[in-house]
N, C-alpha and C positions, 0 to 999 in steps of 0.2 A: 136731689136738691139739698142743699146746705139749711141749716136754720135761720139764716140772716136772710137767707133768700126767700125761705117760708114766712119767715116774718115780713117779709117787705109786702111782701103777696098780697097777706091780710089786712095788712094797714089800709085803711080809708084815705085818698087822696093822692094813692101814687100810681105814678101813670106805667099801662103796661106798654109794652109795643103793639099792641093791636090795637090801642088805643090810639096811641101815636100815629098809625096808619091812617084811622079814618079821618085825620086833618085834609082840609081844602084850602091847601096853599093861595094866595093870592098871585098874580105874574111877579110881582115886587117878590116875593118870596124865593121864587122859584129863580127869579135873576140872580139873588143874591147867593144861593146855593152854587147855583151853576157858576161863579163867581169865585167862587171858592174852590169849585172841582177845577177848574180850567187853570185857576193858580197850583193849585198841588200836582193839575199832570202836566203843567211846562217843567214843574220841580222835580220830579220824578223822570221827567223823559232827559232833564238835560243834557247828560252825558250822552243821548242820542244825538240831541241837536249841536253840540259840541263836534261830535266826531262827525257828522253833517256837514259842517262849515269848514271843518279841517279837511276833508277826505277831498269835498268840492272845490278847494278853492288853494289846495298845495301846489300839486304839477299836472301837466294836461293827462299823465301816465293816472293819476289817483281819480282825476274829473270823470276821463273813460269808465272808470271802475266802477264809481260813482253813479252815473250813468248805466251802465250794464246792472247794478242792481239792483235802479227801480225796472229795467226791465226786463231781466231774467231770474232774477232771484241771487241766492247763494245757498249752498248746498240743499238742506230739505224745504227749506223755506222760498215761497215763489214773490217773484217782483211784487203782486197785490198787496202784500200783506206788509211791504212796506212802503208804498203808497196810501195805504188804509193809516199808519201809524203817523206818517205826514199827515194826513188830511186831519186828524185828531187834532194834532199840533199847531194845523192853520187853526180848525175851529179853538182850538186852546187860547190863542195868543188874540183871536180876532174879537173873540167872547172876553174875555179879560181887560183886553184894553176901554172896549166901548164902553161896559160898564162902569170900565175905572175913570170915564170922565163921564158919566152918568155921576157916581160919584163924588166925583170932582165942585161938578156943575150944581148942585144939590147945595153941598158945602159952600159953594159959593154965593150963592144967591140965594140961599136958606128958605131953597123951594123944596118944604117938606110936608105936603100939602097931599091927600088922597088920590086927586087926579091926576097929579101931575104925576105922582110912584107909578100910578097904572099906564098912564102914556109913555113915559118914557119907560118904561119895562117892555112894554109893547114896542119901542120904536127899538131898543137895546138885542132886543131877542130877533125881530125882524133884520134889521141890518147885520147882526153875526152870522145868521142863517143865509142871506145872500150872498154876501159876500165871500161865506165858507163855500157855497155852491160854486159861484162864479171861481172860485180858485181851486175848485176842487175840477168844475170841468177842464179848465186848465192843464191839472196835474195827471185827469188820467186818459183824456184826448189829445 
């Protein structure tokens, strides 16, 4: 360990990571994290969902292809595994948006109010979670 590090150590008042662990997020919280993850992995994936859009929707030769991927794979990698990286991508976009008019709707009506963060975190997380399902059975039945 460094001295700056050992000195941070000792000091009274600074938080470690195991400290940081034993936080009890509220759903508000935890909306808001997943909010932020589900933003960074549409950002991260896009160049998938680009070549996605393009691959599907070029000539019916690329759509075939397209197609044969989610269902056989390509070389060592099997059709599942990109299926599993769609399904991420719906929960991504479906998580992202609800929130972002949770939001929205907050901002707007300057409902910022205890209960209402908890129900609507409640209603935000339930409705992405269904919706991911319902689209998710979709994608791999």
């Amino acid at each position: 360990m460094t001295d700056t590090i050992k000195q941070m150590a000792r000091r009274p008042g600074t938080m470690r990571l195991i400290d940081a662990l034993q936080y009890r997020l509220p759903l508000a919280g935890w909306v808001s994290i997943l909010h932020r993850a589900s933003g960074a992995l549409m950002f991260v994936l896009l160049p998938f969902i680009v070549w996605m859009l393009d691959t599907s929707l070029s000539t019916e030769i690329s759509h075939s292809q397209f197609i044969a991927l989610f269902l056989g794979g390509v070389g060592f990698l099997p059709g599942w595994v990109f299926k599993w990286v769609a399904l991420a991508l719906i929960w991504a976009y479906l998580h992202h948006f609800i929130a972002g008019l949770r939001h929205l709707w907050m901002d707007a009506t300057h409902s910022v109010d205890l209960e209402f963060g908890r129900r609507s975190a409640v209603v935000t997380l339930a409705l992405s979670a269904a919706l991911t399902l319902l689209l998710g059975a979709k994608l791999f039945f």
